[in-house]
C-alpha positions as CSV (number, residue, x, y, z in Angstrom):
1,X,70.4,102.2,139.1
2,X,74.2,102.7,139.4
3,X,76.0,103.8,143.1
4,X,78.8,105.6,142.4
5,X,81.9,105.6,144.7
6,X,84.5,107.9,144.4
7,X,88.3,107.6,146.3
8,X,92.0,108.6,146.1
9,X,91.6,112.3,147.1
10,X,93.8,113.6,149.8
11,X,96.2,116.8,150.9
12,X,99.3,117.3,148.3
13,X,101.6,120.1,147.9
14,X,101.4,122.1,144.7
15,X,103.4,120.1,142.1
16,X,102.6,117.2,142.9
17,X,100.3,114.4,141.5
18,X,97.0,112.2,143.1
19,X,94.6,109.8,141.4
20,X,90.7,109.6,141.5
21,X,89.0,106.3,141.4
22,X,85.5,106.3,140.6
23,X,83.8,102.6,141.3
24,X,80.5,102.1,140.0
25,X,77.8,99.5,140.7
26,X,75.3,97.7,138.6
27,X,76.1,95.4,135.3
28,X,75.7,98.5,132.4
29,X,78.5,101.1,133.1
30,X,80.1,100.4,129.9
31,X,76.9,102.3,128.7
32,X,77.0,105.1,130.7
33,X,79.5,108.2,129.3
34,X,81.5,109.4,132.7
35,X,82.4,112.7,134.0
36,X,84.5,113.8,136.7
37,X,83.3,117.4,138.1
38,X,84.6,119.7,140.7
39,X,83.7,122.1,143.2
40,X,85.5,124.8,145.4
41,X,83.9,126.5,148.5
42,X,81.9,129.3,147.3
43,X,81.5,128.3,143.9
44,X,79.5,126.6,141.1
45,X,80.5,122.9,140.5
46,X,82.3,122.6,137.3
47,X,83.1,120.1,134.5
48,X,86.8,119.1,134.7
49,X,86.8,115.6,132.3
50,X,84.3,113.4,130.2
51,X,84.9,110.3,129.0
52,X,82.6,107.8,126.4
53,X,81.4,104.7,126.8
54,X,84.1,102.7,125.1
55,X,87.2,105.8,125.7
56,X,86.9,106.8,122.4
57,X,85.6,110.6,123.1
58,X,87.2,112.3,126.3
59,X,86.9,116.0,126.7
60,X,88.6,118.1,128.8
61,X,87.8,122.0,130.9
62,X,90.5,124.3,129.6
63,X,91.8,125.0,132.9
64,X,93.2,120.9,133.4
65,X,93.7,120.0,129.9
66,X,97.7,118.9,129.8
67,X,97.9,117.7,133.2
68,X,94.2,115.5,134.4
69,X,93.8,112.4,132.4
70,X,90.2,110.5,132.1
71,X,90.4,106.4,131.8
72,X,87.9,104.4,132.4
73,X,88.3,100.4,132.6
74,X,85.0,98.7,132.1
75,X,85.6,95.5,133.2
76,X,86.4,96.8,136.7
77,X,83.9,99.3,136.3
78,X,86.0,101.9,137.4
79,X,87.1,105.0,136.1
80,X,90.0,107.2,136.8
81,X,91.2,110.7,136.9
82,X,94.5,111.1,137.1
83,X,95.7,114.6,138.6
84,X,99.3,115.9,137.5
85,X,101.1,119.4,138.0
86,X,98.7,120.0,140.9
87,X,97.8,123.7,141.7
88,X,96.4,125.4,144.4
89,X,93.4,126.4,142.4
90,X,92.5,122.6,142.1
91,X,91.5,122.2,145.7
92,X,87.7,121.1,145.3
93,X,85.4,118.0,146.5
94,X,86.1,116.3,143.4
95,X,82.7,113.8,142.1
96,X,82.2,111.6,140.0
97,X,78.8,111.3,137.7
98,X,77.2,108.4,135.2
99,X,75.1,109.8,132.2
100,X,73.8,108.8,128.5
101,X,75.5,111.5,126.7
102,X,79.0,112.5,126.7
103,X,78.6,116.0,127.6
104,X,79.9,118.4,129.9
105,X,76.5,119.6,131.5
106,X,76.5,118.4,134.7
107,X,72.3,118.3,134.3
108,X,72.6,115.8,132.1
109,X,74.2,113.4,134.1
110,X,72.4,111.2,136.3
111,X,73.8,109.3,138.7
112,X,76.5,111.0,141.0
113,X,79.0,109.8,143.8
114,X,79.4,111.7,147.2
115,X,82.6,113.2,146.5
116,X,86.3,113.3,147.6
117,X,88.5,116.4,148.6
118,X,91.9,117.6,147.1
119,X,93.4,120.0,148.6
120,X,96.6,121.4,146.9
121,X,98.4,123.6,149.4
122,X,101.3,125.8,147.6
């Protein structure tokens, strides 16, 4: 079982810049691939970043690639998403999730955190 505890969301202006923290439980995340999805009033959740077990795959959605970043430190069991060149089309409850394959289906993750806003006003 792994608890999943996401922070670091908040209100920033368009521009600007936030990081996600993603604590996790439990003595096997560095086993667990991690994801970071995303979703907006009204709409689907979405995959924004995956990152591998050990950092060495981390896929991005087209829509952040060049300005989110996925890290992940496994001996705080944490991971990270940091947000740069913030737009209003961001603004989602941001969660994390802890899976066995690196993949950007959020099915095939299985543990998930409760979430954090961003809002991005312009």
């Amino acid at each position: 079982q792994v608890q999943l505890v996401e922070s670091g969301g908040g209100l920033v202006q368009a521009g600007g810049s936030l990081r996600l923290s993603c604590a996790a439980s439990g003595r096997t995340f560095s086993s667990y691939a991690m994801g970071w999805f995303r979703q907006a009033p009204g709409k689907e959740r979405e995959f924004v970043a995956v990152i591998s077990p050990r950092s060495g795959i981390r896929n991005y959605s087209d829509s952040v690639k060049g300005r989110f970043t996925i890290s992940r430190d496994n001996a705080k069991n944490t991971v990270y998403l940091q947000m740069n060149s913030l737009k209003p089309e961001d603004t989602a409850v941001y969660y994390c999730a802890a899976g066995r394959h690196t993949t950007v289906v959020a099915s095939m993750f299985d543990y998930w955190g409760q979430g954090t806003q961003v809002t991005v006003s312009s």
